[in-house]
ROVOKOL-659363 format. One record per atom (N, C-alpha, C, O): residue number from 1; z, x, y; residue in one letter; chain. Coordinates in nm, 2 decimals, decimal comma, always signed. Layout:
! residues N
num / c3 / c1 / c2 / residuo / cadena
NUM / Z / X / Y / a / A
...
! end
This chain:
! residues 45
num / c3 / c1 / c2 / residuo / cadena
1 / +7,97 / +6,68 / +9,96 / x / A
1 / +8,07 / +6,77 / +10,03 / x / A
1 / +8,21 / +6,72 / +10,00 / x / A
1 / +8,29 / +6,80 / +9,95 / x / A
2 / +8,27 / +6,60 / +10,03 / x / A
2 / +8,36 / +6,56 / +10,02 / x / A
2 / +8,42 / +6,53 / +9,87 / x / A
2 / +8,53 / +6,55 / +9,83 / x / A
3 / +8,31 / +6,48 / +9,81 / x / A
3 / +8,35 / +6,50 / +9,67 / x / A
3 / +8,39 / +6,65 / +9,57 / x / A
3 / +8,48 / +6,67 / +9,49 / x / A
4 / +8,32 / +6,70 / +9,60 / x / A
4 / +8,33 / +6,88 / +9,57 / x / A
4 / +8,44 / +6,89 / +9,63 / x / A
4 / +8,52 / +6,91 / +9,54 / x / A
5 / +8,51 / +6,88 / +9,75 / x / A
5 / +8,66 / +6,98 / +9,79 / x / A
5 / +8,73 / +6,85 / +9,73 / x / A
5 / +8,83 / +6,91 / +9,68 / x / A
6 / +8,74 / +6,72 / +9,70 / x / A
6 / +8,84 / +6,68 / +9,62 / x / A
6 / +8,86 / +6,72 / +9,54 / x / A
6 / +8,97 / +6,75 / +9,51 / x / A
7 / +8,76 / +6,75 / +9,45 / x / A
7 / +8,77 / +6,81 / +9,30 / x / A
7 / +8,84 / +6,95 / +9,29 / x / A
7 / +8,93 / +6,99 / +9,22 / x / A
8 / +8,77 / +7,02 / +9,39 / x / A
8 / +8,83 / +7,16 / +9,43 / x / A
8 / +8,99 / +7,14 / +9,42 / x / A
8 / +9,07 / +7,20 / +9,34 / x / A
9 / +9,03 / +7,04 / +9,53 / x / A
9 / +9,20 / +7,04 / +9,54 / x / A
9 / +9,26 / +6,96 / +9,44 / x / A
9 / +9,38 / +6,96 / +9,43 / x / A
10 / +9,22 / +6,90 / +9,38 / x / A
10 / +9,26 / +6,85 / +9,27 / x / A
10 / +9,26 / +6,91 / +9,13 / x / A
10 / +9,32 / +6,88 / +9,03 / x / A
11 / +9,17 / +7,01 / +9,15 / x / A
11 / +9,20 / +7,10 / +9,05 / x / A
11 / +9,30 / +7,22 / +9,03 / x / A
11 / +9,36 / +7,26 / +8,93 / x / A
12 / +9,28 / +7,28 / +9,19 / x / A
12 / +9,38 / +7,37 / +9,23 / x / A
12 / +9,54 / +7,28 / +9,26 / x / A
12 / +9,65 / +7,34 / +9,26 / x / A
13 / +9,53 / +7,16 / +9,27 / x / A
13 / +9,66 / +7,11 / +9,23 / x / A
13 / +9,75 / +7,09 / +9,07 / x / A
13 / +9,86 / +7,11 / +9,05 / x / A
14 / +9,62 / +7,03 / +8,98 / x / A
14 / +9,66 / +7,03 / +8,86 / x / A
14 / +9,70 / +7,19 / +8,80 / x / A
14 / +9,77 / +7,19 / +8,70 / x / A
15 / +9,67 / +7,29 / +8,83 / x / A
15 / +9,63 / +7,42 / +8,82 / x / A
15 / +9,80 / +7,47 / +8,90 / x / A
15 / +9,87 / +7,56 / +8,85 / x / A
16 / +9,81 / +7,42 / +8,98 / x / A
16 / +9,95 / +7,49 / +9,05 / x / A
16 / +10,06 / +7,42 / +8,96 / x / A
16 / +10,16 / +7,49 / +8,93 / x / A
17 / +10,05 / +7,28 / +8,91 / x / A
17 / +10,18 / +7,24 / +8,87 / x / A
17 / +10,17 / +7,27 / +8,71 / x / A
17 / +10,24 / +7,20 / +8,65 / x / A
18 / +10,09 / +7,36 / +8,63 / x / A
18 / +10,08 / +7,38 / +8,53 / x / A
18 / +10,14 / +7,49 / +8,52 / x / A
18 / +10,22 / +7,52 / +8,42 / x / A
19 / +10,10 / +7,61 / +8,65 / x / A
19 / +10,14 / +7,73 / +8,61 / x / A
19 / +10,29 / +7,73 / +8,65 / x / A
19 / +10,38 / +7,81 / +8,61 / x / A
20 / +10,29 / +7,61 / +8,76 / x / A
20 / +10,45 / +7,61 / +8,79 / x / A
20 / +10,57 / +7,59 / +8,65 / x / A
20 / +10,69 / +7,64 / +8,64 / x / A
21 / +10,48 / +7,50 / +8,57 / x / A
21 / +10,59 / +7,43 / +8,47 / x / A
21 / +10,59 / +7,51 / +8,38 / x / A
21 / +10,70 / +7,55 / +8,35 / x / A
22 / +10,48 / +7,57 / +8,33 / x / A
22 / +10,47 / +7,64 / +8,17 / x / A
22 / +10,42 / +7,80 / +8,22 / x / A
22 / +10,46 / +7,89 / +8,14 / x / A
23 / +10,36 / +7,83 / +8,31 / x / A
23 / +10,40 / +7,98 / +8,29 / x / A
23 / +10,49 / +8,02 / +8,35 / x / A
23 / +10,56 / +8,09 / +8,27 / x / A
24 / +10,56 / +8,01 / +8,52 / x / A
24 / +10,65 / +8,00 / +8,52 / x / A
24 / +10,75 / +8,01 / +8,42 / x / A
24 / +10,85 / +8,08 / +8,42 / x / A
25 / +10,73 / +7,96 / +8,37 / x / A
25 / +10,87 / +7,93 / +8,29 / x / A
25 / +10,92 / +8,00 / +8,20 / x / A
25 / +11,04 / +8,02 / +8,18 / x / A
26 / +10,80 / +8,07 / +8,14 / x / A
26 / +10,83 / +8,20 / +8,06 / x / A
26 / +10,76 / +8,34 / +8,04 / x / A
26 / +10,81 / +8,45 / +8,03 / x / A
27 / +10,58 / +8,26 / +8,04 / x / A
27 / +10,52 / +8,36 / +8,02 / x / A
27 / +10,51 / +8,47 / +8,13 / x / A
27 / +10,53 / +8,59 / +8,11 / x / A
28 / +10,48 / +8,38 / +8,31 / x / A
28 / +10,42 / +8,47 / +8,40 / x / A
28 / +10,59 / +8,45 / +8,52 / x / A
28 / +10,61 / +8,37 / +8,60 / x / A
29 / +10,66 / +8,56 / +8,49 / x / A
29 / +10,75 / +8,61 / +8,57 / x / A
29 / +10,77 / +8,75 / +8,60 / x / A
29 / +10,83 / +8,83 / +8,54 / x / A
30 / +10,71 / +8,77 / +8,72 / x / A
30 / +10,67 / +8,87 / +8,76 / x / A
30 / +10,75 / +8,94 / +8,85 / x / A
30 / +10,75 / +9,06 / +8,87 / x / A
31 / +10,82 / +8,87 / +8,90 / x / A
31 / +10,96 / +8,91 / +8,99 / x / A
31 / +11,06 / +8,95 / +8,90 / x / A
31 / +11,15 / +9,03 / +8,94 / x / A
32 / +11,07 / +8,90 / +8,77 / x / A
32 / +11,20 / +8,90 / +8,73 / x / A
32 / +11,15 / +9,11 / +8,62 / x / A
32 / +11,20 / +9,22 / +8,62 / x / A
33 / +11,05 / +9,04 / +8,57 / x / A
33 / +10,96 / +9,17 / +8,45 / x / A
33 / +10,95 / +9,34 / +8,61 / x / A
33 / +10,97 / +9,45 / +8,58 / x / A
34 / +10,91 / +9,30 / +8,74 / x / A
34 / +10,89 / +9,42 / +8,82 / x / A
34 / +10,95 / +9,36 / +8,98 / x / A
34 / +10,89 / +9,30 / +9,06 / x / A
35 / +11,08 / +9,38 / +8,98 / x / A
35 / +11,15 / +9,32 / +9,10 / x / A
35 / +11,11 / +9,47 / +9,21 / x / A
35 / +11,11 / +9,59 / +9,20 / x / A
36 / +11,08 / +9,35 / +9,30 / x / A
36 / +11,08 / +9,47 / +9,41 / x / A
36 / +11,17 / +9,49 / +9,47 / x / A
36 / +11,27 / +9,41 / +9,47 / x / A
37 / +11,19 / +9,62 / +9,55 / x / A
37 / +11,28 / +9,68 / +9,61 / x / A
37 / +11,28 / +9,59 / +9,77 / x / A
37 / +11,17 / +9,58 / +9,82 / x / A
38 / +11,39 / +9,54 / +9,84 / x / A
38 / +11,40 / +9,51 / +9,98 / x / A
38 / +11,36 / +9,60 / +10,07 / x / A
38 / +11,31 / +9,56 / +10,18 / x / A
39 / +11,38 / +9,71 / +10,06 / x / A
39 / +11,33 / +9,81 / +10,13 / x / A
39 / +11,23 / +9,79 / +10,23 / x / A
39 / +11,25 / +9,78 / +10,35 / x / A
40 / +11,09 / +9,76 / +10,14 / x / A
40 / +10,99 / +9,70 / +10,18 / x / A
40 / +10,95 / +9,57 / +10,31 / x / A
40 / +10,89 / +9,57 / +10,41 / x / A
41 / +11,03 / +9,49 / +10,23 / x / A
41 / +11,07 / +9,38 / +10,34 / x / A
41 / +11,14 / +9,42 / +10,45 / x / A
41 / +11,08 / +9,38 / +10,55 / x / A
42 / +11,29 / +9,50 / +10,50 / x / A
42 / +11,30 / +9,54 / +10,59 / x / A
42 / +11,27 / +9,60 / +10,71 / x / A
42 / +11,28 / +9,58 / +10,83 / x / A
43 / +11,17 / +9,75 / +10,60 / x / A
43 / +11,08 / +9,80 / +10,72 / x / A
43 / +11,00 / +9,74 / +10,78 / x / A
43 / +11,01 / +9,73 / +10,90 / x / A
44 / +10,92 / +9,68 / +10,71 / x / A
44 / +10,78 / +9,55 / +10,74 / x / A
44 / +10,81 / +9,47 / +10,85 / x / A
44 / +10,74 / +9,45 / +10,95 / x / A
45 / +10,96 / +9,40 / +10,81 / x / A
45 / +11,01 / +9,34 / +10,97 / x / A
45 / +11,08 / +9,37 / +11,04 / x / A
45 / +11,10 / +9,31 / +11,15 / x / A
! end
């Protein structure tokens, strides 16, 4: 059990700062390629 969710979060850790550094960075920008409108955000709150 404990061995499995380390590996789990340590994968999804290695996995977060990968897509942070290298797709981030160019490939996966999704805010910048389909920006949303605030609109959204305002009504919502």
């Amino acid at each position: 059990m404990l061995s499995c969710w380390t590996r789990l979060l340590a994968v999804a850790l290695l996995l977060a700062q990968l897509s942070a550094c290298g797709l981030k960075g160019d490939l996966y920008i999704p805010e910048r390629q389909y920006p949303q409108p605030p609109q959204q955000d305002k009504s919502a709150s």
